[in-house]
C-alpha positions in Angstrom: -8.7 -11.8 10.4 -9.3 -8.2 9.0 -13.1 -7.3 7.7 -12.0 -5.6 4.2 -11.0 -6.9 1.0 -7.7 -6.2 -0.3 -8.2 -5.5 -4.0 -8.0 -2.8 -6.0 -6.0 1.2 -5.8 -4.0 0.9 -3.1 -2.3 5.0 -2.6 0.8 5.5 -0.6 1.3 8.6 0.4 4.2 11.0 -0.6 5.9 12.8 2.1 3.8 16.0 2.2 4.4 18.3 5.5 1.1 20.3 3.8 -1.6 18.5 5.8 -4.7 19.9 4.4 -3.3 19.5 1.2 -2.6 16.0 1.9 -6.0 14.9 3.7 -7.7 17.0 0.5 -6.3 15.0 -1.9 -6.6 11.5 -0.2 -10.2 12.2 0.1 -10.6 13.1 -3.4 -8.4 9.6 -4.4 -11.0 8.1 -2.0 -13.9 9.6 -4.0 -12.3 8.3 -7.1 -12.4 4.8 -5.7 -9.2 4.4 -4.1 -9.5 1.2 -1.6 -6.4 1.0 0.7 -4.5 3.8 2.3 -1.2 3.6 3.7 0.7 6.7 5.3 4.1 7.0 4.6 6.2 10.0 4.8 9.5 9.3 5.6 10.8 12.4 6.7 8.2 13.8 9.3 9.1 14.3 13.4 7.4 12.1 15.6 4.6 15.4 16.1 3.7 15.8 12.9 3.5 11.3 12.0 0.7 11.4 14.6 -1.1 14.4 13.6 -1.3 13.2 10.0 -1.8 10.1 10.6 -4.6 10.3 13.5 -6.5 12.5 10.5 -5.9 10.1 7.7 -7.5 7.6 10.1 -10.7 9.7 10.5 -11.1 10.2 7.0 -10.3 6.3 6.3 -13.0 5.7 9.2 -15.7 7.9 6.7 -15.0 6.3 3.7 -15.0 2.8 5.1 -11.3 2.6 3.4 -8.4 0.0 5.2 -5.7 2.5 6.9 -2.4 0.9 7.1 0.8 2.7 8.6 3.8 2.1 6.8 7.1 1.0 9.4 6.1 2.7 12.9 4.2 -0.3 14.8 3.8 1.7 17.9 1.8 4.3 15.9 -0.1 1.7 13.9 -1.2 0.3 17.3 -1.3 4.2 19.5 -4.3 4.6 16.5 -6.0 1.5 16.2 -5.4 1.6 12.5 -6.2 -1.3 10.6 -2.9 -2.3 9.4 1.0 -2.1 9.2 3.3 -2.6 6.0 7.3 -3.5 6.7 10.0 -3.5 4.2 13.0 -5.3 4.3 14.9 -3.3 6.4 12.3 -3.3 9.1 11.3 -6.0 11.9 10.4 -9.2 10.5 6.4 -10.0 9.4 6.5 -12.7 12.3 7.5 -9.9 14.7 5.0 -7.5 13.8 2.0 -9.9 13.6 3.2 -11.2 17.2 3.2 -7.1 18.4 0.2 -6.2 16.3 -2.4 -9.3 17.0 -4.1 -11.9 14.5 -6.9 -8.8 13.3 -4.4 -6.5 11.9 -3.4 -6.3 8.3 0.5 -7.1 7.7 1.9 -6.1 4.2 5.3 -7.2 3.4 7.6 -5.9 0.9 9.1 -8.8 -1.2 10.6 -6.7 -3.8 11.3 -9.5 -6.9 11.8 -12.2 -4.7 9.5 -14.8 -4.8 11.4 -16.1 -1.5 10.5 -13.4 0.3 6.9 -13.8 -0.5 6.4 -17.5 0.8 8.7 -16.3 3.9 6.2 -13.6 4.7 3.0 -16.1 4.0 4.9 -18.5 6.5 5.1 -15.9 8.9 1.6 -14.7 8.9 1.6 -12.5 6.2 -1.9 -10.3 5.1 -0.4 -9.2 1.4 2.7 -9.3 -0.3 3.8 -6.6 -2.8 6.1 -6.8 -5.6 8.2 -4.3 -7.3 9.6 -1.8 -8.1 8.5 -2.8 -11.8 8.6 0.6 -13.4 11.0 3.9 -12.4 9.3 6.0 -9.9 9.1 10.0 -9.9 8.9 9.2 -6.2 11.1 6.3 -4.6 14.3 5.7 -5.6 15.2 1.5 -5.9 15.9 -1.1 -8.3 14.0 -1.4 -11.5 14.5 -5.3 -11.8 11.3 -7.1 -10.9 9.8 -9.1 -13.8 6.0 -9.0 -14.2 6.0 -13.1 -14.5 6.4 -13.2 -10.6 2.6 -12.0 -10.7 0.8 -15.0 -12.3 3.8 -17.1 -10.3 2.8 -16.0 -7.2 -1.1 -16.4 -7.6 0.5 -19.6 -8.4 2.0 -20.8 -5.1 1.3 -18.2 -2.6 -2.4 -17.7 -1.1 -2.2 -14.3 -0.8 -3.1 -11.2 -2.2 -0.2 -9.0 -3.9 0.6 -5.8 -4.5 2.5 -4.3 -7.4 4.2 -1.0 -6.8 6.8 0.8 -8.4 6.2 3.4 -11.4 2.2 2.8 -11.9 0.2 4.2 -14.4 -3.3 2.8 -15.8 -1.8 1.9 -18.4 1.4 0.2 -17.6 -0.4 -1.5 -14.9 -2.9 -2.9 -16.6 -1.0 -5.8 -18.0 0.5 -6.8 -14.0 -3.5 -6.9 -13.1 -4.9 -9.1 -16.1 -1.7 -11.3 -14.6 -3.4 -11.8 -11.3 -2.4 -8.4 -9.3 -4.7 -8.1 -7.0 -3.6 -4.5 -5.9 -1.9 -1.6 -7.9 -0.2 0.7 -5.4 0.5 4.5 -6.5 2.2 7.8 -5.1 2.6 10.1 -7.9 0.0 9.0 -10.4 -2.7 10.1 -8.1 -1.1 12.4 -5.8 0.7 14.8 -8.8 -1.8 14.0 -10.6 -4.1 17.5 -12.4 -7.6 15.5 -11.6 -7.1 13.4 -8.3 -10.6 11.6 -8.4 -10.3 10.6 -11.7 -6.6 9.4 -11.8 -7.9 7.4 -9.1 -10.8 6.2 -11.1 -8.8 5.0 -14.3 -6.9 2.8 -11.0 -10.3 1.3 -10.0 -11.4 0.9 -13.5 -9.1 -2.1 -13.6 -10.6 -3.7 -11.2 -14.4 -3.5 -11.9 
């Protein structure tokens, strides 16, 4: 299975066609502590997913940080990066882990559905995430999932999870003393005035 840990800030990124801008301030997450980066933008041509993502891997590489590629298998595996996340609308986890290998990380989107999560541990699952627990400057979704399937699913699943959806320090504090092993954020590092130490007030949490 994969070499790195999966605890702590997990960023997402927003959909930013600025590159430098983009690679300056997921460095300075990273120098803030961040420990997972996935690359999302949902809006980019085919060109530009590569380009951003083959220097968001580099940059990953230096910091020693997981890089996970959010939907697009072929690019996750055209990269060697170390990881793929799928969302409910996508292929299936057993799917993916069959394309991508046993060494890849596999993130699954389980939303507020418990289900979901032991579905995704059955099929070979490297994390679940939860949410959206808290409205989002960013995504739009449904604001329904309850923090209590945290400390259910350290419960029953032998995973590590995710919560994403809204995050702040603060408001994310509670979801991590209830077993979260990750706190995923857009906006709260990527908007925010001081990158390094919104990420920092994330890794706090952890430490």
């Amino acid at each position: 299975m994969n070499k790195y840990r999966l605890q702590g800030l997990y960023v997402v990124t927003p959909d930013w066609d600025d590159t430098e801008k983009l690679l300056v301030v997921t460095e300075q997450a990273l120098q803030g502590g961040a420990a997972i980066v996935q690359y999302r933008h949902k809006t980019a041509d085919a060109i530009q997913r590569q380009s951003q993502a083959e220097q968001l891997l580099a940059l990953c590489r230096r910091y020693q940080r997981p890089f996970i590629v959010n939907d697009y298998v072929e690019l996750c595996l055209a990269l060697d990066a170390d990881g793929i996340h799928v969302g409910g609308t996508d292929a299936s986890v057993a799917e993916v882990r069959a394309q991508v290998g046993a060494d890849k990380i596999v993130g699954a989107s389980c939303y507020g559905s418990l289900e979901l999560a032991h579905q995704a541990q059955r099929e070979g699952a490297s994390y679940i995430a939860f949410g959206g627990f808290y409205p989002s400057r960013v995504k739009k979704y449904e604001v329904s999932t309850q923090p209590a399937i945290v400390t259910q699913a350290k419960r029953e699943i032998a995973l590590p999870n995710v919560v994403i959806g809204g995050m702040t320090v603060e408001n994310s504090a509670p979801l991590v003393i209830a077993g979260a092993d990750m706190v995923a954020a857009i906006s709260s590092v990527y908007l925010a005035e001081d990158p390094v130490a919104a990420a920092r007030g994330f890794a706090d949490l952890f430490s």
